[in-house]
Biopython code that builds the backbone (N, CA, C, O; Angstrom):
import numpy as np
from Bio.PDB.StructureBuilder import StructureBuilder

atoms = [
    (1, "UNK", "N", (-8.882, -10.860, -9.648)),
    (1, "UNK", "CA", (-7.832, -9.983, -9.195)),
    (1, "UNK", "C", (-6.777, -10.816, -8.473)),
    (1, "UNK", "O", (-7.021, -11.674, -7.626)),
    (2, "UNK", "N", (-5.485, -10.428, -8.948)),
    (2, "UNK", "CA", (-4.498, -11.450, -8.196)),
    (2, "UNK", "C", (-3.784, -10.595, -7.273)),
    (2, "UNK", "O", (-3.690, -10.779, -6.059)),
    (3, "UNK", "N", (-3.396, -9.853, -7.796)),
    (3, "UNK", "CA", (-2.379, -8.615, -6.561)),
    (3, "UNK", "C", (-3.183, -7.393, -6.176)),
    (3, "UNK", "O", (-4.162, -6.991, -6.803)),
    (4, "UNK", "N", (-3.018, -7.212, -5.821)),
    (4, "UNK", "CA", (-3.297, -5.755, -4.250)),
    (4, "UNK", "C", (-2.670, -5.260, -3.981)),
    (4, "UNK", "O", (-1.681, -5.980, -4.113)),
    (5, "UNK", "N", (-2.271, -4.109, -3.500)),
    (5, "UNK", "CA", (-1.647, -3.260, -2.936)),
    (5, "UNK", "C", (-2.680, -1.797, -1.754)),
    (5, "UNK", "O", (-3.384, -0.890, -2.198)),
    (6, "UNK", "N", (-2.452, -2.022, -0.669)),
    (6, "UNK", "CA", (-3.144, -1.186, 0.080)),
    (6, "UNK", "C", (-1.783, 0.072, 0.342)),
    (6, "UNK", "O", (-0.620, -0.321, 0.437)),
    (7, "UNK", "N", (-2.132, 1.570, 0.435)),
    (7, "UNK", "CA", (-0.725, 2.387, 0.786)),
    (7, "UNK", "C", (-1.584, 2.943, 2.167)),
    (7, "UNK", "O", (-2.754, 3.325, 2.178)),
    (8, "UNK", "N", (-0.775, 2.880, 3.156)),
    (8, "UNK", "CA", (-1.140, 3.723, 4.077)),
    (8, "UNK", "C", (-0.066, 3.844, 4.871)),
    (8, "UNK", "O", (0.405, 3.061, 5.695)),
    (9, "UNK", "N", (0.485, 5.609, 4.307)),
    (9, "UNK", "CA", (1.878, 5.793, 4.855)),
    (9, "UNK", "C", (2.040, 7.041, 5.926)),
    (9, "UNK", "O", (2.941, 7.824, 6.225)),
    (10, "UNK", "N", (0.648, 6.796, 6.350)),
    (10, "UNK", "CA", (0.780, 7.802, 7.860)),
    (10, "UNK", "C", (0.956, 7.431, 8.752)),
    (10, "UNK", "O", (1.999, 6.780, 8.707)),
    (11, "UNK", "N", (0.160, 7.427, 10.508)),
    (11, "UNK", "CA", (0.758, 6.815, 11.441)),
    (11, "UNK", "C", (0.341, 6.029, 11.890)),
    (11, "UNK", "O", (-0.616, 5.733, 11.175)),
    (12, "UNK", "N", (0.407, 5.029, 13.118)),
    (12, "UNK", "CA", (0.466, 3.727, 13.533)),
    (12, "UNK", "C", (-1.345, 3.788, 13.894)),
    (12, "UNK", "O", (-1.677, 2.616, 13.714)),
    (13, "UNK", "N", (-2.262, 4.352, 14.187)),
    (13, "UNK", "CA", (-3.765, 4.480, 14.042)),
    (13, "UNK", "C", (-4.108, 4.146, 12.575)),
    (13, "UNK", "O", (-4.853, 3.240, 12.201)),
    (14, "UNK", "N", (-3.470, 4.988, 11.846)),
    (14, "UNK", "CA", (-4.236, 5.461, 10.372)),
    (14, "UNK", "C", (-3.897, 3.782, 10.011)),
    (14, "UNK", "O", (-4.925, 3.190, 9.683)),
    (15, "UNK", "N", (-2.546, 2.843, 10.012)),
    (15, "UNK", "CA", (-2.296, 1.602, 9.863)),
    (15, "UNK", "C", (-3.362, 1.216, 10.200)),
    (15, "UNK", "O", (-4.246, 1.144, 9.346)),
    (16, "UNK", "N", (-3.734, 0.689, 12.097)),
    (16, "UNK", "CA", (-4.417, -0.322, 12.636)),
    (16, "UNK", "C", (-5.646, -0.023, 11.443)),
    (16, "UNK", "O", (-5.916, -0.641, 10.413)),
    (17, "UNK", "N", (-6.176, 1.042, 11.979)),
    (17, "UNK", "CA", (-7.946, 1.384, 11.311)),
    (17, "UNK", "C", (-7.483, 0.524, 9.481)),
    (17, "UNK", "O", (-8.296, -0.324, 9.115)),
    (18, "UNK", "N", (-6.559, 0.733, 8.751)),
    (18, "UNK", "CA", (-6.733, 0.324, 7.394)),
    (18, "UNK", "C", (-6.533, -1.817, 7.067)),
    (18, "UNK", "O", (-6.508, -2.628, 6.142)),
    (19, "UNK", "N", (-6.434, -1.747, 8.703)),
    (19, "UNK", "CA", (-5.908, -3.401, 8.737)),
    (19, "UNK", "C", (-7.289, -4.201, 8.399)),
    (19, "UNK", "O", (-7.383, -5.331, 7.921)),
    (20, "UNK", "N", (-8.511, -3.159, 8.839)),
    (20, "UNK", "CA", (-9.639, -4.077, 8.599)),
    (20, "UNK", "C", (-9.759, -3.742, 6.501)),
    (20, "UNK", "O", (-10.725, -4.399, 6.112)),
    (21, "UNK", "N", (-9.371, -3.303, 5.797)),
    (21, "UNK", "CA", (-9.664, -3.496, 4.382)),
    (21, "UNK", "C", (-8.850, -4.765, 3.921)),
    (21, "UNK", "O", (-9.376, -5.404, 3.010)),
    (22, "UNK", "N", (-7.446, -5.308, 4.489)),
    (22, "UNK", "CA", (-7.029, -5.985, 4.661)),
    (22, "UNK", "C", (-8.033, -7.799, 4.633)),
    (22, "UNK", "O", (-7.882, -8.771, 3.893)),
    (23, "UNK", "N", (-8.796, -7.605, 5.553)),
    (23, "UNK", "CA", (-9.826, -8.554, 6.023)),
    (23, "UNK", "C", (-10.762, -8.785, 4.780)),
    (23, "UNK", "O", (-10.922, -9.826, 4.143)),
    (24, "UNK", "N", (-11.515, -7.178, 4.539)),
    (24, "UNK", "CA", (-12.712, -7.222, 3.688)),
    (24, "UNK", "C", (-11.882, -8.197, 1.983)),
    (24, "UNK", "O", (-12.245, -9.280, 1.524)),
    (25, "UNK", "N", (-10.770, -7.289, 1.468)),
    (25, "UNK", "CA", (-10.026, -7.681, 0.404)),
    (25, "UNK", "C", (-9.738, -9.308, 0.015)),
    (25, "UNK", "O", (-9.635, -9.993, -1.003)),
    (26, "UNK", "N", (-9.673, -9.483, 1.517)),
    (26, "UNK", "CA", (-9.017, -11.159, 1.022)),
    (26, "UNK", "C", (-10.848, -11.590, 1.155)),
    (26, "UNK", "O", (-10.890, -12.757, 0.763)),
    (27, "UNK", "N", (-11.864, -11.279, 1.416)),
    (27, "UNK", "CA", (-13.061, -11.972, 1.668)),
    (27, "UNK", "C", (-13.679, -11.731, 0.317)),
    (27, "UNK", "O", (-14.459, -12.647, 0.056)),
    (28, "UNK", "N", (-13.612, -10.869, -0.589)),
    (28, "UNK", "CA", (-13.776, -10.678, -1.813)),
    (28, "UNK", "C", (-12.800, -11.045, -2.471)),
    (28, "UNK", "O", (-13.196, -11.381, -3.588)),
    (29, "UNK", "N", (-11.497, -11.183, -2.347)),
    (29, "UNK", "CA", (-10.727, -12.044, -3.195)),
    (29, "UNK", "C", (-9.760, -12.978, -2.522)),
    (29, "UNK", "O", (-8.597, -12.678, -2.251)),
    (30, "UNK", "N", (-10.315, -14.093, -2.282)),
    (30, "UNK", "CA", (-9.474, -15.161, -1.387)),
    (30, "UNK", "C", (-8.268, -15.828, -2.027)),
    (30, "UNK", "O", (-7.490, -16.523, -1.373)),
    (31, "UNK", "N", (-8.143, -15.600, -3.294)),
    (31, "UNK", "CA", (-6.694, -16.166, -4.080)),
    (31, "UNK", "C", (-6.091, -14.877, -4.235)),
    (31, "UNK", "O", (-5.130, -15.047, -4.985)),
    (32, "UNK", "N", (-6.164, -13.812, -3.942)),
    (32, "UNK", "CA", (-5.279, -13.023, -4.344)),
    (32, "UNK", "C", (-4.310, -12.607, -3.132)),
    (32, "UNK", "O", (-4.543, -12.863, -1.950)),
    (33, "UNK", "N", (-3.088, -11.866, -3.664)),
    (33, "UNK", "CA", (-1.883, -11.462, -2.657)),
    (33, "UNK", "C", (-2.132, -10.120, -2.642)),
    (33, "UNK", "O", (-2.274, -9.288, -3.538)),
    (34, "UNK", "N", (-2.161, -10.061, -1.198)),
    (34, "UNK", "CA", (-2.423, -8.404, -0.910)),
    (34, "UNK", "C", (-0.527, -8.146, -0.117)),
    (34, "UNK", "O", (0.219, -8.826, 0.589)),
    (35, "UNK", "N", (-0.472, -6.892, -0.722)),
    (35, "UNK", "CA", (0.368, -6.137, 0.113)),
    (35, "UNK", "C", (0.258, -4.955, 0.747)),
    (35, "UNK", "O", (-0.911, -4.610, 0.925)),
    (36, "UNK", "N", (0.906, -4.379, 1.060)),
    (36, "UNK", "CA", (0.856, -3.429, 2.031)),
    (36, "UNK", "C", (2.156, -2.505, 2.469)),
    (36, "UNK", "O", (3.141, -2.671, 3.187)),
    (37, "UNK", "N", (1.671, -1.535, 1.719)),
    (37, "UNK", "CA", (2.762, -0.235, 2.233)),
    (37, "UNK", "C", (2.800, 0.906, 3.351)),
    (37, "UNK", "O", (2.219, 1.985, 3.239)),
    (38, "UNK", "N", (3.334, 0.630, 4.111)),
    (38, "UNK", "CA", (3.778, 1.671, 5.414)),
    (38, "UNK", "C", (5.001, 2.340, 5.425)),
    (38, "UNK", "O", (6.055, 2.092, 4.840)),
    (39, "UNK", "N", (4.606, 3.439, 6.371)),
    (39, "UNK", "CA", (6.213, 4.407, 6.180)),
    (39, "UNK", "C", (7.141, 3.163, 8.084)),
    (39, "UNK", "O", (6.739, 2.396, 8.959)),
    (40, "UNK", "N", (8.516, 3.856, 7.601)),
    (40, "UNK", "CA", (9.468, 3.118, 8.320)),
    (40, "UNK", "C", (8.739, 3.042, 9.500)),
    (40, "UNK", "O", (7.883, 3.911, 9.668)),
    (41, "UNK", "N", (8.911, 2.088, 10.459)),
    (41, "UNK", "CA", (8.696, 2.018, 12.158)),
    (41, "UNK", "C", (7.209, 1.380, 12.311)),
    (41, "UNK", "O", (6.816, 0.907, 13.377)),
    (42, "UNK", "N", (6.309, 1.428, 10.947)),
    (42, "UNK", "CA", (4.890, 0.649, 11.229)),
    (42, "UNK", "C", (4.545, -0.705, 10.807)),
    (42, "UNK", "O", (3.458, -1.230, 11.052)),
    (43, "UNK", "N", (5.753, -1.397, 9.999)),
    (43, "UNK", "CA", (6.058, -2.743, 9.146)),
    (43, "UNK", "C", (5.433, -3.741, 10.526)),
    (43, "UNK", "O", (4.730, -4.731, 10.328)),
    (44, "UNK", "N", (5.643, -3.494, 11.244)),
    (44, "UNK", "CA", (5.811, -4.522, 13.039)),
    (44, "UNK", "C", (4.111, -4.423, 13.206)),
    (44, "UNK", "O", (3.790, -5.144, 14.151)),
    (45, "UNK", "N", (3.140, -3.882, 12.704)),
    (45, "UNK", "CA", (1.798, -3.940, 13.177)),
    (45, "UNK", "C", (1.432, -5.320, 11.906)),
    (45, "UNK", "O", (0.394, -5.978, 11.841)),
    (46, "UNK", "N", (2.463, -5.414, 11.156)),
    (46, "UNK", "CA", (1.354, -6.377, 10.008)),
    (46, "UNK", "C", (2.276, -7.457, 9.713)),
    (46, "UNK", "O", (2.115, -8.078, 8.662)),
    (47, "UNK", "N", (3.064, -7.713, 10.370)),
    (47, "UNK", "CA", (4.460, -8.916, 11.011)),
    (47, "UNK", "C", (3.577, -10.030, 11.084)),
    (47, "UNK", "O", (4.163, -10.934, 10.489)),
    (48, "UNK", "N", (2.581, -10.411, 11.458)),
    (48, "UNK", "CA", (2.067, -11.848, 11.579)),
    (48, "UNK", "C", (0.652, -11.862, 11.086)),
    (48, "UNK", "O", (0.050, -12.909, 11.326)),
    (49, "UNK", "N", (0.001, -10.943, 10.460)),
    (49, "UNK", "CA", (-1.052, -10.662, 9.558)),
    (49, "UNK", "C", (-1.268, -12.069, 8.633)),
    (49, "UNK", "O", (-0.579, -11.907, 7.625)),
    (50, "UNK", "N", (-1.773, -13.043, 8.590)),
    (50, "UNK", "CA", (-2.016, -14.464, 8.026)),
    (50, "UNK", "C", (-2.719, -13.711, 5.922)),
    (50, "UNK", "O", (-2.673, -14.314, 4.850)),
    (51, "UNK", "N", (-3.039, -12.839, 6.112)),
    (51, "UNK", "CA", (-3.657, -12.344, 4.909)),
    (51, "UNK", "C", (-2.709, -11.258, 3.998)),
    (51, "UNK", "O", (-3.145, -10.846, 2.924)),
    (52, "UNK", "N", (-1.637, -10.912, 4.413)),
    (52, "UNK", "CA", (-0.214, -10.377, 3.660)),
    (52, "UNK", "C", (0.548, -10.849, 3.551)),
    (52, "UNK", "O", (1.200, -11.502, 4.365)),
    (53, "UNK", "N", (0.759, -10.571, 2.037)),
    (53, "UNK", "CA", (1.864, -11.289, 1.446)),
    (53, "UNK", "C", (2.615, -10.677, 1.694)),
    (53, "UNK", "O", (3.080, -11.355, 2.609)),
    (54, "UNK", "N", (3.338, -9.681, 1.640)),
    (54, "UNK", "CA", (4.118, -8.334, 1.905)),
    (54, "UNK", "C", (4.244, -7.626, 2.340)),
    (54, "UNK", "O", (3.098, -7.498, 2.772)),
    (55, "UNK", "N", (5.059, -6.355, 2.944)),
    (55, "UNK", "CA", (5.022, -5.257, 3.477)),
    (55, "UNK", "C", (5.945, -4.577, 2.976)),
    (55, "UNK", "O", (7.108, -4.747, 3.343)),
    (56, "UNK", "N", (5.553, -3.521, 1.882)),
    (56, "UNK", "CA", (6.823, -2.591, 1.722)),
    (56, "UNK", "C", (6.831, -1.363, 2.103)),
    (56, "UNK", "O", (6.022, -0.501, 1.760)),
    (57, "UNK", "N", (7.815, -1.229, 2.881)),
    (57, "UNK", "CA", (8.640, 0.416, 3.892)),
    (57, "UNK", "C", (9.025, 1.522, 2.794)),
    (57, "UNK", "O", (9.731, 1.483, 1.787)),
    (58, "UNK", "N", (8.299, 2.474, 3.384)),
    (58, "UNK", "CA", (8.376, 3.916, 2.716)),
    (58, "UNK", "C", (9.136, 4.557, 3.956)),
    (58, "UNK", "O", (8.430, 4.862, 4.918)),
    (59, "UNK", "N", (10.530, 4.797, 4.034)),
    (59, "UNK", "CA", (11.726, 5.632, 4.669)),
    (59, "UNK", "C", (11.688, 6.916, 4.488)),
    (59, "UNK", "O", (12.491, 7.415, 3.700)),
    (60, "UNK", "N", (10.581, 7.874, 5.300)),
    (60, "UNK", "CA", (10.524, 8.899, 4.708)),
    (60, "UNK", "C", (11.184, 10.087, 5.159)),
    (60, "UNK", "O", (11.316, 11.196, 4.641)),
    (61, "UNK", "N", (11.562, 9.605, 6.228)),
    (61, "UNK", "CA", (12.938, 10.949, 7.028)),
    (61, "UNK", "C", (13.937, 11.150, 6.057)),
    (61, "UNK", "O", (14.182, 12.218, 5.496)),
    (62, "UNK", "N", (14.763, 9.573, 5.807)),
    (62, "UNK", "CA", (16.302, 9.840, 4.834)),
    (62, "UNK", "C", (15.975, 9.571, 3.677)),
    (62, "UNK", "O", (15.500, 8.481, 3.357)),
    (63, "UNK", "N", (16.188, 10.560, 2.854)),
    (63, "UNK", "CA", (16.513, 10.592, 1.238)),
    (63, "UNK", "C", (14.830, 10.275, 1.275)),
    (63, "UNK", "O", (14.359, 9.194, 0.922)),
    (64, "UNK", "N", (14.197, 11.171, 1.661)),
    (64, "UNK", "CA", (12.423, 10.966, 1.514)),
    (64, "UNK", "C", (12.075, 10.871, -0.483)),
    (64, "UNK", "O", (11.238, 10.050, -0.855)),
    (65, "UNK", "N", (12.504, 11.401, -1.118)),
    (65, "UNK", "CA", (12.073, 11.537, -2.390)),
    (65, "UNK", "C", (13.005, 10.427, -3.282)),
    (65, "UNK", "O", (12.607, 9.759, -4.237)),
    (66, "UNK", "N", (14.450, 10.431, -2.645)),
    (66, "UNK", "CA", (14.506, 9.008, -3.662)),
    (66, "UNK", "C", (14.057, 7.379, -2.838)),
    (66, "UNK", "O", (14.169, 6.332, -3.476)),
    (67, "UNK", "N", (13.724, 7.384, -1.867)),
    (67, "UNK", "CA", (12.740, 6.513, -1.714)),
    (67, "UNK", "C", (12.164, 6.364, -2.336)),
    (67, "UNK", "O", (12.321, 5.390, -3.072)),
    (68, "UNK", "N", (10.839, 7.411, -2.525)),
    (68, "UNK", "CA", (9.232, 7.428, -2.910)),
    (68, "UNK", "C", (9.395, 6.988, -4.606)),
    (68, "UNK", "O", (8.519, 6.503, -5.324)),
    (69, "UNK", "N", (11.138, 7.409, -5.050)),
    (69, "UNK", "CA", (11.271, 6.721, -6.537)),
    (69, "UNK", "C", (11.272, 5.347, -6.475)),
    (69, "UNK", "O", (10.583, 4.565, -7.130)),
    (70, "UNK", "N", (12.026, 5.135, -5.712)),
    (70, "UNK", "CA", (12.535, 3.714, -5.697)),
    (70, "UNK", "C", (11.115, 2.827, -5.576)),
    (70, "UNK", "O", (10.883, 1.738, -6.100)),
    (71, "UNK", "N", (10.387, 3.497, -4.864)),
    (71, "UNK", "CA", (9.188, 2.795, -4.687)),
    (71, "UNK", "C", (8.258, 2.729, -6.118)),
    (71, "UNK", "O", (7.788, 1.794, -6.766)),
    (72, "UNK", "N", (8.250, 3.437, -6.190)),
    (72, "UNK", "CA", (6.812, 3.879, -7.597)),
    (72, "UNK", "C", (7.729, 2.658, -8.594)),
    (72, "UNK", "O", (7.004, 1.904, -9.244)),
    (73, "UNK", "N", (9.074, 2.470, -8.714)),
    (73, "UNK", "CA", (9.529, 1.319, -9.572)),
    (73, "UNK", "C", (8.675, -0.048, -9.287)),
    (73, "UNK", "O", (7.737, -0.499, -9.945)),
    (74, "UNK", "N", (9.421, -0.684, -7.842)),
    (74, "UNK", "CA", (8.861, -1.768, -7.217)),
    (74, "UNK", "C", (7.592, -2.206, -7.358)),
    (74, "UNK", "O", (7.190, -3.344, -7.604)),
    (75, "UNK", "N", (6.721, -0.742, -7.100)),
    (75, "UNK", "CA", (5.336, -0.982, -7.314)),
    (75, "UNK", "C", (5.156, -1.186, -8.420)),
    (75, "UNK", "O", (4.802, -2.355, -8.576)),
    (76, "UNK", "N", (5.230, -0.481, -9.586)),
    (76, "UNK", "CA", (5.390, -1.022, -11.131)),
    (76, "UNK", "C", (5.448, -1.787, -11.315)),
    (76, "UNK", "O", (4.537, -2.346, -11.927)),
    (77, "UNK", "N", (6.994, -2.678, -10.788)),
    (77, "UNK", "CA", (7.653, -3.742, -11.611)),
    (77, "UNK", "C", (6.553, -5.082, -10.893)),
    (77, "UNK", "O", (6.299, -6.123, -11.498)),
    (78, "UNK", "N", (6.073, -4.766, -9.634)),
    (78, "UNK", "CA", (5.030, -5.964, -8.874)),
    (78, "UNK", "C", (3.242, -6.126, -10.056)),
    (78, "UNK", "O", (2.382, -6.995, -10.197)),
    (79, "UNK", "N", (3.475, -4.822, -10.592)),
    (79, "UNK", "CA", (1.912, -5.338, -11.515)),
    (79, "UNK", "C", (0.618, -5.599, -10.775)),
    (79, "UNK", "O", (-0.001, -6.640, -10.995)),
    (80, "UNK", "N", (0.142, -4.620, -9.827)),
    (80, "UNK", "CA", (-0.552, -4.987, -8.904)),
    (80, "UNK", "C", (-1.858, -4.538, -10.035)),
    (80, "UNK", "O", (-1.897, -3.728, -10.961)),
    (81, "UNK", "N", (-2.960, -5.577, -9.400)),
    (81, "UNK", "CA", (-4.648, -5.628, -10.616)),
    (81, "UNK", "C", (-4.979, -4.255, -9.846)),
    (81, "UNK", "O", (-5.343, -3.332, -10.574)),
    (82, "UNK", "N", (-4.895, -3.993, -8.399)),
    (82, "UNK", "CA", (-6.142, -3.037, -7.666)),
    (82, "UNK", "C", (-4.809, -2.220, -6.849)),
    (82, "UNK", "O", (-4.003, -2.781, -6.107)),
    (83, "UNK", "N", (-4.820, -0.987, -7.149)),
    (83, "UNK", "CA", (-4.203, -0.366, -5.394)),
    (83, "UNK", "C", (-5.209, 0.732, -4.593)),
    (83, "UNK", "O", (-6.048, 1.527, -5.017)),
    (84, "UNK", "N", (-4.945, 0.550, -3.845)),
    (84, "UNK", "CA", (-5.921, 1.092, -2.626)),
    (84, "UNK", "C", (-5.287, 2.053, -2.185)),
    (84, "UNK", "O", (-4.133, 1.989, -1.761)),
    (85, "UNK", "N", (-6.046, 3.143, -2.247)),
    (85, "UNK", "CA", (-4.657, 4.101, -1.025)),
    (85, "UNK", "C", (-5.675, 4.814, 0.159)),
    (85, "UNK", "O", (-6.552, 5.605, -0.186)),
    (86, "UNK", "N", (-5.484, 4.493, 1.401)),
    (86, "UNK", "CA", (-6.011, 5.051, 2.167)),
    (86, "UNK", "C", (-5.214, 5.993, 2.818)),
    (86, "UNK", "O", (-5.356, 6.037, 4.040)),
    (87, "UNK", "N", (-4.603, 6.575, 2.432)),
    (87, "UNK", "CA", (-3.876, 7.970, 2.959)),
    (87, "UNK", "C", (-4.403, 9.170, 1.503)),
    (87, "UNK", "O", (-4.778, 8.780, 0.398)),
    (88, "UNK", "N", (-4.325, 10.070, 1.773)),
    (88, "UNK", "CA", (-5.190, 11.092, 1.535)),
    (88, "UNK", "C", (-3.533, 12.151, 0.385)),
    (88, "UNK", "O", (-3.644, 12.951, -0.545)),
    (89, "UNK", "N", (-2.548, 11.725, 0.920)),
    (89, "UNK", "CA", (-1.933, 12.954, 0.690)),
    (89, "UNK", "C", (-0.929, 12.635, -1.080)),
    (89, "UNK", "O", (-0.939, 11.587, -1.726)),
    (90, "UNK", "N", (-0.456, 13.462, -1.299)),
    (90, "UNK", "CA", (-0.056, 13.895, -2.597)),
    (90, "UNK", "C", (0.948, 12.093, -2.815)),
    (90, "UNK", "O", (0.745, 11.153, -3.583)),
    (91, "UNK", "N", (1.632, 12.241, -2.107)),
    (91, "UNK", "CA", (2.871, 11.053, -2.380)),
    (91, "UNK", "C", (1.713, 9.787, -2.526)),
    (91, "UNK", "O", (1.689, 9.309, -3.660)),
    (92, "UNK", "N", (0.948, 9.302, -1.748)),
    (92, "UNK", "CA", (0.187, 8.206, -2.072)),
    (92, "UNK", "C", (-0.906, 8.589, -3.423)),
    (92, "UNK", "O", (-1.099, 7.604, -4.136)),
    (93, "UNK", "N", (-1.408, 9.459, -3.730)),
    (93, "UNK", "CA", (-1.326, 9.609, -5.192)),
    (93, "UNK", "C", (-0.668, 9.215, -6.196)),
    (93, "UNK", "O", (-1.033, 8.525, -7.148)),
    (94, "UNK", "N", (0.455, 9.737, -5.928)),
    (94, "UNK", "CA", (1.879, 9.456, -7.015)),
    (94, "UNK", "C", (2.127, 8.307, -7.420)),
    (94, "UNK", "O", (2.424, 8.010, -8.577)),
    (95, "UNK", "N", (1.970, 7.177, -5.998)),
    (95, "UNK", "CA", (2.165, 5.853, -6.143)),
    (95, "UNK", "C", (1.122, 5.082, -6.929)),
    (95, "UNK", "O", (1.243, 4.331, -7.897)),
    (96, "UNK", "N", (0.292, 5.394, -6.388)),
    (96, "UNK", "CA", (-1.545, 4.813, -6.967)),
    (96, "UNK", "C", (-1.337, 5.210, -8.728)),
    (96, "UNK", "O", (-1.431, 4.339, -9.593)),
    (97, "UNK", "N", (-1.111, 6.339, -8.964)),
    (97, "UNK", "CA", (-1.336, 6.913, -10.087)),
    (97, "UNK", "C", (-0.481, 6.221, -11.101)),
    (97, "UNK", "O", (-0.906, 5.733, -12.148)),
    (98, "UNK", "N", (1.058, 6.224, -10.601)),
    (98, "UNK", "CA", (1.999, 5.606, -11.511)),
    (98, "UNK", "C", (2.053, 4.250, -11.221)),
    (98, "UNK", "O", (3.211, 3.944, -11.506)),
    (99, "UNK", "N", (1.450, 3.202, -10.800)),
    (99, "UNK", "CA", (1.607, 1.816, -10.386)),
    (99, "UNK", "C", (1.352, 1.491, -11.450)),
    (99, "UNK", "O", (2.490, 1.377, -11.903)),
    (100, "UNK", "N", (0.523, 1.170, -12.456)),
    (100, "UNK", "CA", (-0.006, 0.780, -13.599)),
    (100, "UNK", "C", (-0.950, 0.050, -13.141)),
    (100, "UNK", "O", (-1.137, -0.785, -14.027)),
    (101, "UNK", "N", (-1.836, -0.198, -12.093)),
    (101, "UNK", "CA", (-2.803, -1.055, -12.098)),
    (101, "UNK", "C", (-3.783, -0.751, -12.594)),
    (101, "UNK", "O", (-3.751, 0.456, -12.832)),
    (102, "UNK", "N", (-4.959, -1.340, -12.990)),
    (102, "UNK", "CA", (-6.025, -1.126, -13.804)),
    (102, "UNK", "C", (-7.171, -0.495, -12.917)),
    (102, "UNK", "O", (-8.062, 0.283, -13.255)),
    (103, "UNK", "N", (-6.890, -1.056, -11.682)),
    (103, "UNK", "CA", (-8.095, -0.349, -10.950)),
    (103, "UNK", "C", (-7.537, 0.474, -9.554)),
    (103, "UNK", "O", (-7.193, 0.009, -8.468)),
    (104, "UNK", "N", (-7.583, 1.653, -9.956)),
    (104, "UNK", "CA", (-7.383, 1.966, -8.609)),
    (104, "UNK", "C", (-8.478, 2.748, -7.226)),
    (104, "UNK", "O", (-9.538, 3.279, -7.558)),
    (105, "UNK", "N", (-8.177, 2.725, -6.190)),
    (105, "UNK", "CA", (-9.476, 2.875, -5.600)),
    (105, "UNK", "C", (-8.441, 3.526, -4.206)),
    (105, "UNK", "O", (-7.502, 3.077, -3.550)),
    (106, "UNK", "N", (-9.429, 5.138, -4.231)),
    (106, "UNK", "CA", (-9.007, 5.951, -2.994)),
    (106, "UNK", "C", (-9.919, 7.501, -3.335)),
    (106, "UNK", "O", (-10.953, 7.621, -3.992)),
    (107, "UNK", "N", (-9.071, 8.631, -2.591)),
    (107, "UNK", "CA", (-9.050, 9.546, -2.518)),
    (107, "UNK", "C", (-9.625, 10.050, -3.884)),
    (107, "UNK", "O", (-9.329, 9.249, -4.771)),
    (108, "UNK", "N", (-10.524, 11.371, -4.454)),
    (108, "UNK", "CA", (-10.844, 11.656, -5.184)),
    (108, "UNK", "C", (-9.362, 12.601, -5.677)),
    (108, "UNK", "O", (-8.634, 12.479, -6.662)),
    (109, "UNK", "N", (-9.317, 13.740, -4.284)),
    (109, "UNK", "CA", (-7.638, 14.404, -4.753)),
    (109, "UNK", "C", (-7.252, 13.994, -3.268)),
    (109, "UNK", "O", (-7.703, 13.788, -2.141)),
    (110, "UNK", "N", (-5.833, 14.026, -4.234)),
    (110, "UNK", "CA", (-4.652, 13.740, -3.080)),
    (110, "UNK", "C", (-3.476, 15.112, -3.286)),
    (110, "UNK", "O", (-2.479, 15.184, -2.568)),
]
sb = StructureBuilder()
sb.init_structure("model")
sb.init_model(0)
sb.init_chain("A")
sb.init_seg("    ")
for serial, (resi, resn, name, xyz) in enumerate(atoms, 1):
    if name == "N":
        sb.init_residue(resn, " ", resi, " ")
    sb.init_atom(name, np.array(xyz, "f"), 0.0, 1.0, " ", f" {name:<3s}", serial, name[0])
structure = sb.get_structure()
């Protein structure tokens, strides 16, 4: 597995608590690039994280839905092997679902 993607676009708890899959991910896959999606204002908890490659911001106050487009592209166009979604709700579905990765791993429904 080379890319990752973890989504957790609730609040600054639901972040910390998902920082430890972060840990487990790179210990089962030590060459791969993990990223990591948060909504606006939580990017600053994973700022010096030695095990992310990335952090991409979900802006969900302004223009909440053409964000969440703009995103489901990015995520696409990145080709991630695994996404993870530890948020529970419909929009992190959407993302997981339309990413194209081969494996995805979360919520049964979102």
């Amino acid at each position: 597995m080379k890319r990752i993607l973890i989504i957790q676009t609730a609040f600054i708890g639901d972040v910390i608590l998902a920082t430890a899959l972060v840990e487990k991910l790179h210990d089962y896959f030590p060459n791969s690039e993990i990223d990591f999606l948060v909504r606006k204002g939580n990017q600053a908890l994973l700022k010096n994280n030695p095990h992310i490659n990335q952090v991409l911001v979900w802006e969900k106050g302004k223009k909440k839905f053409k964000h969440l487009f703009s995103l489901k592209r990015t995520i696409k166009k990145n080709r991630y092997d695994i996404v993870v979604t530890a948020h529970r709700f419909a929009s992190s579905g959407y993302l997981a679902a339309f990413s194209g990765a081969k494996h995805i791993v979360g919520f049964k429904k979102n």
